[in-house]
C-alpha positions as CSV (number, residue, x, y, z in Angstrom):
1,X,-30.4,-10.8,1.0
2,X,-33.7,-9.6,2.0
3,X,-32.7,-5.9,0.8
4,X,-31.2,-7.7,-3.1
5,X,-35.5,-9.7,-2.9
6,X,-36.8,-6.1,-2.1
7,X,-35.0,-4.2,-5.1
8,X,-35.7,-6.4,-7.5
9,X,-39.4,-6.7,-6.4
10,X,-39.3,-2.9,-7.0
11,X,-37.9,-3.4,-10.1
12,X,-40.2,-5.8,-11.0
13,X,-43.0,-3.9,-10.6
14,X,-41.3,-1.0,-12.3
15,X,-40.8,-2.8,-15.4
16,X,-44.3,-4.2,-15.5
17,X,-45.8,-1.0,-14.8
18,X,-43.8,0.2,-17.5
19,X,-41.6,3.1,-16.1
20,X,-38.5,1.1,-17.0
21,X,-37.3,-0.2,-20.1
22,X,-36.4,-4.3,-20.7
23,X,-33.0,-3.7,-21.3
24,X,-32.5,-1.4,-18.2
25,X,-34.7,-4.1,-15.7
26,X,-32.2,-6.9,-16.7
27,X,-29.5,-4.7,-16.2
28,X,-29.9,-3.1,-12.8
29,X,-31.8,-6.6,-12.0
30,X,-28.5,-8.6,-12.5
31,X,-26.4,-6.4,-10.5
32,X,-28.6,-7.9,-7.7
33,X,-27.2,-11.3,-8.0
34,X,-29.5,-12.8,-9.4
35,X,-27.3,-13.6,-12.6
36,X,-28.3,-12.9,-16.7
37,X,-30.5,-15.6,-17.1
38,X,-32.6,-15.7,-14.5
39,X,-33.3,-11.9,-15.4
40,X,-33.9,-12.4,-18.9
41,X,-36.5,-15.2,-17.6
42,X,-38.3,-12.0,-15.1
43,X,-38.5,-9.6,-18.0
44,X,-39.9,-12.1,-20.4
45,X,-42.7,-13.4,-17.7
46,X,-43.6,-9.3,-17.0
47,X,-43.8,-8.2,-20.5
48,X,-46.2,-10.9,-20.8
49,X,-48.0,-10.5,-17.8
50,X,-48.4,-6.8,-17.9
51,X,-50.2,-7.9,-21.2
52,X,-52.6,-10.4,-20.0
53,X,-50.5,-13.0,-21.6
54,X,-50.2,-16.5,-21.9
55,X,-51.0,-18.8,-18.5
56,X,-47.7,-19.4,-16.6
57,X,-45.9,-16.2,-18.6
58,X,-42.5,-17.2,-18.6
59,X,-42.5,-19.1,-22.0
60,X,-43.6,-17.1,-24.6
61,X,-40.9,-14.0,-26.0
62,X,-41.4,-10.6,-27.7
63,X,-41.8,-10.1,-31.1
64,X,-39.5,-8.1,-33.3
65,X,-41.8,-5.0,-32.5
66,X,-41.4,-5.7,-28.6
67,X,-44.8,-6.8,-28.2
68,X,-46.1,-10.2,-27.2
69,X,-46.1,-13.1,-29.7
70,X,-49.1,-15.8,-29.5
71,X,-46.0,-18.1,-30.8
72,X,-42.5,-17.9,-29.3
73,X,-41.6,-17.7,-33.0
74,X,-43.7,-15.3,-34.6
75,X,-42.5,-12.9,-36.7
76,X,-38.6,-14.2,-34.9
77,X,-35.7,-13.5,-37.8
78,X,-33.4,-16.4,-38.9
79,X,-29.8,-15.2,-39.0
80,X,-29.4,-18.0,-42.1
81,X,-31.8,-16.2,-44.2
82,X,-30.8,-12.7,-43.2
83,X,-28.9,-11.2,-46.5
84,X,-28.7,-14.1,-48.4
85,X,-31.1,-13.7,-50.9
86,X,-30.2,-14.5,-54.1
87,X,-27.0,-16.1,-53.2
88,X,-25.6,-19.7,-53.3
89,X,-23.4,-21.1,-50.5
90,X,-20.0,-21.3,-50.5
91,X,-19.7,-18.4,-53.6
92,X,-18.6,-15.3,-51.6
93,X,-14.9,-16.9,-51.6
94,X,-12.1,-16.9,-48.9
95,X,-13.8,-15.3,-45.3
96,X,-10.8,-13.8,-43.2
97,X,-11.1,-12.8,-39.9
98,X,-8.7,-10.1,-39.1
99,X,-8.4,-9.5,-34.6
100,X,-6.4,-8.8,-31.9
101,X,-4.8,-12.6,-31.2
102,X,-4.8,-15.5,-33.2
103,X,-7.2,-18.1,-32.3
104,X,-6.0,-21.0,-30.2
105,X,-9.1,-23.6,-31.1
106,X,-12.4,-23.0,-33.0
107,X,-13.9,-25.0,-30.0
108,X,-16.2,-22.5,-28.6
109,X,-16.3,-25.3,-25.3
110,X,-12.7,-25.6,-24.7
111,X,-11.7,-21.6,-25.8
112,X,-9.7,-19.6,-23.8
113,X,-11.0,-15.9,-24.5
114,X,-13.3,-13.8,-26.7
115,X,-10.6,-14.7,-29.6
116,X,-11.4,-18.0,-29.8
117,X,-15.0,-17.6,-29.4
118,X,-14.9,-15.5,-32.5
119,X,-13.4,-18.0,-34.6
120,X,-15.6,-21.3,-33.7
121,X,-18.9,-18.9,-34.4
122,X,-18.4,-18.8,-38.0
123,X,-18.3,-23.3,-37.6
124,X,-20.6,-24.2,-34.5
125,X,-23.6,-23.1,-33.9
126,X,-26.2,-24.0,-30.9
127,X,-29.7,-24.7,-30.9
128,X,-31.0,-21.6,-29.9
129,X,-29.5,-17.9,-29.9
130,X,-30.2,-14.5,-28.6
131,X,-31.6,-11.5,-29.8
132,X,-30.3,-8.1,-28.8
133,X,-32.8,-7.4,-26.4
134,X,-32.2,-11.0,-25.0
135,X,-34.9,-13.0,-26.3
136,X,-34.6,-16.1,-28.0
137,X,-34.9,-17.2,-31.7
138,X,-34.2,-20.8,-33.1
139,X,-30.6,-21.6,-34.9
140,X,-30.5,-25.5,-35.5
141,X,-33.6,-26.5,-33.6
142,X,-37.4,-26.3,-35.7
143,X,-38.6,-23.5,-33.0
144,X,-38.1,-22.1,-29.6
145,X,-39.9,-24.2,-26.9
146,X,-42.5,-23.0,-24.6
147,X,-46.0,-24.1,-22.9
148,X,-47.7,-22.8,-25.7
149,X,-46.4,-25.8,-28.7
150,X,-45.9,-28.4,-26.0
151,X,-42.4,-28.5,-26.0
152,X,-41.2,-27.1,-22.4
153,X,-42.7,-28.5,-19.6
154,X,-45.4,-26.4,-17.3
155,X,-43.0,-26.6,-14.2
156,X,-39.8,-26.3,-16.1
157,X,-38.8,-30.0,-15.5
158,X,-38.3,-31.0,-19.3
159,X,-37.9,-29.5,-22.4
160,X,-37.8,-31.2,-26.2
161,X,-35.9,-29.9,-29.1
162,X,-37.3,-30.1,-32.9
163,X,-34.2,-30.2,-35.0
164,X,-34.3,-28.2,-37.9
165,X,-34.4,-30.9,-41.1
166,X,-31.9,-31.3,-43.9
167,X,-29.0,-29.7,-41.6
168,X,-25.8,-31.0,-42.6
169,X,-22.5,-30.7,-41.4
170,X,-19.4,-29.4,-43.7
171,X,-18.5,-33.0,-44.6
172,X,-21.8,-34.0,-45.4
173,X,-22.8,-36.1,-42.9
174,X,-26.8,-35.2,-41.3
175,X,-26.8,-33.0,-38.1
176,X,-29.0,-35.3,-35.8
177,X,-30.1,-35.1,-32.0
178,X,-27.2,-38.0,-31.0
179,X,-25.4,-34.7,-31.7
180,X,-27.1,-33.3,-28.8
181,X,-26.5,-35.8,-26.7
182,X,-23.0,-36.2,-27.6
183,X,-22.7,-32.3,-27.0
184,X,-24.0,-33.1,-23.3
185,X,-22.1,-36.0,-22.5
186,X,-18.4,-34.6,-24.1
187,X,-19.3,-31.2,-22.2
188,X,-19.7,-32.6,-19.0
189,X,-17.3,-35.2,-19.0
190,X,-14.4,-33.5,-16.5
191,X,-11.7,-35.2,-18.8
192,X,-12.4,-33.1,-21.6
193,X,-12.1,-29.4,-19.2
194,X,-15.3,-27.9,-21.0
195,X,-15.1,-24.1,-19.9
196,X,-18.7,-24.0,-20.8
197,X,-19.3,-27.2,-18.5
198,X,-20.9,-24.8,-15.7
199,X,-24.5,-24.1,-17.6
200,X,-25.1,-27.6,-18.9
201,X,-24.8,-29.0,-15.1
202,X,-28.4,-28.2,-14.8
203,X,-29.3,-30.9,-17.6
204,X,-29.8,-34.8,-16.0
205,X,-29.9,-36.3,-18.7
206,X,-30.9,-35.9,-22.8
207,X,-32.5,-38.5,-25.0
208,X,-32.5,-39.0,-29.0
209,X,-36.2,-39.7,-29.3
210,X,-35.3,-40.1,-33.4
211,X,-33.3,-38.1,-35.3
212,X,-34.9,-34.7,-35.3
213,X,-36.0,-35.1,-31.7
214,X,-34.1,-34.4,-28.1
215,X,-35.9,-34.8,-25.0
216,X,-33.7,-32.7,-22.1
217,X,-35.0,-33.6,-18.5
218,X,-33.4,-30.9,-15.7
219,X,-32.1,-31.9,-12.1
220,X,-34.5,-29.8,-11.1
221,X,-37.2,-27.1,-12.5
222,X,-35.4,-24.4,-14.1
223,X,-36.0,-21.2,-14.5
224,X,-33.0,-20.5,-17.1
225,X,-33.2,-24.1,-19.2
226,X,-32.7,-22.6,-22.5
227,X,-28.9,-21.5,-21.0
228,X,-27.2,-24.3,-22.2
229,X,-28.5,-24.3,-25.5
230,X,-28.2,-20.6,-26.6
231,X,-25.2,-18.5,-27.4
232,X,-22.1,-19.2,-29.5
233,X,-20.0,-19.4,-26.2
234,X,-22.1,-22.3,-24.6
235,X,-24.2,-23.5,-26.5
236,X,-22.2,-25.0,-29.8
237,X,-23.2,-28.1,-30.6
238,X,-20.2,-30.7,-31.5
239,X,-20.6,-33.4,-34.5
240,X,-20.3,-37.0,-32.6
241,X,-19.3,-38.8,-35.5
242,X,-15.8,-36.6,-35.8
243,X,-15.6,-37.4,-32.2
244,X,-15.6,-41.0,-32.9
C-alpha cells in the first residue's frame, strides 16, 4: 500500500509539473487502485492547481482548449445542440441500430452487457456526462456543480442539481427532480437488481427541493460524487410516473 501512495504521489507531481499528459496520469494512476473516478477527481484538482486555480481545486474542469475554466461550464459543448442546426426533431425518420447481439432491455440499470447499454443511450440520459478527456459537461441538469456557483458543497458532503427547464419525456409528461429521486430510490432498492446499484451507494439520501431542484446529501464526503450521475451506464435517469 505504501509503495501504490508513493507512485501515485510521483505521478501526481509529474502531471502537475507537466511532464505527463491528463489522459496518461489517469491511466497509469488507476492501475494503482485507486479506481477511474477518484483519478479523474486528481487530474482535475492538478490542472487547476498547477494553474493557480480556484481555492479547494477539485471543482472546477478544463475547458475545450484544456485550459482552466473560471466556470465548470465555460465554453463546455452540449451534445443536444451538436449538429442539429437547422433541423426539427423527430424528421430524420426510422434510427436503426445495427450490432453484434440484440438488446435484451433499453434499461441502461438493469442491462446485461455493452449491447444493452447501447440501446437505452439513444432513450435515457443522466444528468451529467463525460468528455473524452474525462471531464464533465451537463446533459439534463442546468450546469455542472462546483464551489465556484454554490452548488457542491466545500467538503464534498452535498451537492444540488439545477434541472434543465422545458425537458420533457417522449409521452409528454415534464422531466422533474421526483425523477431523481425516484432514479435513487428504484436504483437502490435490492428488489429491482440495479447493476448500476454500486456507485449510487454513496448517496444518503436526495430531496425535490421543487421541480427543477435536487439536493443529494453523501454518506460521507466524496471525492467522486458526480459518479452516480454521469455516464449512460449509471447514470440514466428513470421517469417515476411510468413507474407508477
Amino acid at each position: 500500500m505504501a509503495m501504490s501512495r508513493s507512485t501515485l504521489g510521483m505521478l501526481y507531481d509529474s502531471l502537475k509539473a507537466g511532464t505527463i499528459s491528463r489522459r496518461e496520469f489517469i491511466n497509469r494512476a488507476s492501475a494503482t487502485g485507486i479506481g477511474a473516478g477518484a483519478a479523474v477527481f486528481m487530474a482535475n484538482a492538478a490542472v487547476i492547481s498547477a494553474a493557480g486555480g480556484s481555492k479547494n481545486g477539485f471543482a472546477v474542469y478544463p475547458g475545450q482548449d484544456g485550459t482552466p475554466s473560471a466556470s465548470p461550464v465555460e465554453g463546455a459543448p452540449s451534445n443536444h445542440e451538436a449538429g442539429m442546426e437547422g433541423r426539427t426533431r423527430g424528421e430524420g425518420g426510422e434510427l436503426r441500430l445495427i450490432q453484434w447481439q440484440a438488446a435484451t432491455t433499453a434499461n441502461a440499470h438493469t442491462g446485461t452487457g455493452t449491447k444493452d447499454f447501447l440501446a437505452g443511450q439513444p432513450v435515457q440520459e443522466p444528468l451529467l456526462n463525460y468528455l473524452p478527456d474525462g471531464s464533465l459537461f451537463a446533459q439534463l441538469a442546468a450546469e455542472v456543480p462546483a464551489v465556484e456557483n454554490g452548488l457542491l458543497a466545500e467538503d464534498l458532503s452535498t451537492v444540488t442539481f439545477n434541472l434543465k427547464e422545458g425537458v420533457m419525456w417522449s409521452d409528454g409528461e415534464p422531466f422533474t427532480a421526483n425523477d431523481v429521486v425516484f432514479t435513487w430510490q428504484w436504483v437502490t432498492n435490492p428488489d429491482n437488481a440495479a447493476v448500476s446499484a454500486g456507485p449510487w451507494e454513496i448517496v444518503e439520501s436526495i430531496e425535490a427541493v421543487d421541480d427543477l431542484t435536487a439536493q443529494v446529501t453523501f454518506t460521507q464526503p466524496s471525492a467522486a460524487w458526480f459518479e452516480p450521475f454521469a455516464g449512460g451506464t449509471v447514470g440514466p435517469i428513470l421517469p417515476a410516473h411510468k413507474f407508477d
